[in-house]
N, C-alpha and C positions, 0 to 999 in steps of 0.2 A: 253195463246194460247197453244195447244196442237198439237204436229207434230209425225211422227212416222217416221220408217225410213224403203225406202231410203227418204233423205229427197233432197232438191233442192242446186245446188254447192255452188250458192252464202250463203244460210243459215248455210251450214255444213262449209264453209270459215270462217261467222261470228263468228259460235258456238268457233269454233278452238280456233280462234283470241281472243274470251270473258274469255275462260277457260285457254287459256296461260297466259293471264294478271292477271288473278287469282294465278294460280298455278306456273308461272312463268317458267313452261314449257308443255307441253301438249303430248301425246302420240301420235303419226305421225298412229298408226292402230286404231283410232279412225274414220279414214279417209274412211277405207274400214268398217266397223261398222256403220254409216251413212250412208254411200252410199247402206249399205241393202246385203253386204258381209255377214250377220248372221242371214238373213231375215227366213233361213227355221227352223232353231233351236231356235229362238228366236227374242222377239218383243223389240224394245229400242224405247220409246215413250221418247220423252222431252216435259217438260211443260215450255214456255218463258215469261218472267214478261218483258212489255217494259212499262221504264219512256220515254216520251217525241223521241218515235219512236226508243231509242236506248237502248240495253238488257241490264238490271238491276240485273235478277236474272233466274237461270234455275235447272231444278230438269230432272235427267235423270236417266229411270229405264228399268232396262234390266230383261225382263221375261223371264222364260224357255216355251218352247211348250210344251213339251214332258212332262214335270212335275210340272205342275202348284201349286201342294201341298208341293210345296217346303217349304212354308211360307210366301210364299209373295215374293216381289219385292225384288232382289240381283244386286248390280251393280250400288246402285243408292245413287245419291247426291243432297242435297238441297244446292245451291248454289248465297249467295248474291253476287253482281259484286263490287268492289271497292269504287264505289260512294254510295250503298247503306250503307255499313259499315260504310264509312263517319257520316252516320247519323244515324247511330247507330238504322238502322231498320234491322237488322238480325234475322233472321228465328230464331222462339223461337224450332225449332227440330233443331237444328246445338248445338252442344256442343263442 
């Protein structure tokens, strides 16, 4: 599933929630970044992988407007969720 931002509260709550549990802490201006706070300077698409209705895995890529020949996508993480790891299905681009 592909979203863009701003995205919807409950979604950008879950996103939070998925990547704290990850990361073990999460950047609280991720909050206004989703809500579409950088919407003129830049596009932040997430792509969500759900097992079984609940997020398993997400890839979030932050484009420039202004400069699209940057080289591509900056800002951006392929991210298996905990349970995915588990079984040892990790994104063969994560190193």
């Amino acid at each position: 599933m592909k979203i863009e931002a701003p995205v919807a509260t409950d979604v950008m709550e879950e996103l939070i929630d998925f990547w704290h549990s990850v990361f073990e802490n999460c950047n609280e201006d991720l909050r206004s970044v989703l809500g579409g706070a950088e919407c003129e300077d830049s596009r932040d698409i997430i792509y969500l992988v759900r097992r079984e209705h609940k997020l398993a895995a997400t890839c979030h890529l932050t484009l420039s407007r202004s400069n699209p020949e940057l080289g591509g996508p900056w800002g951006s993480w392929i991210l298996p969720g905990p349970d995915m790891a588990d079984r040892g299905q990790k994104s063969p681009n994560i190193r």
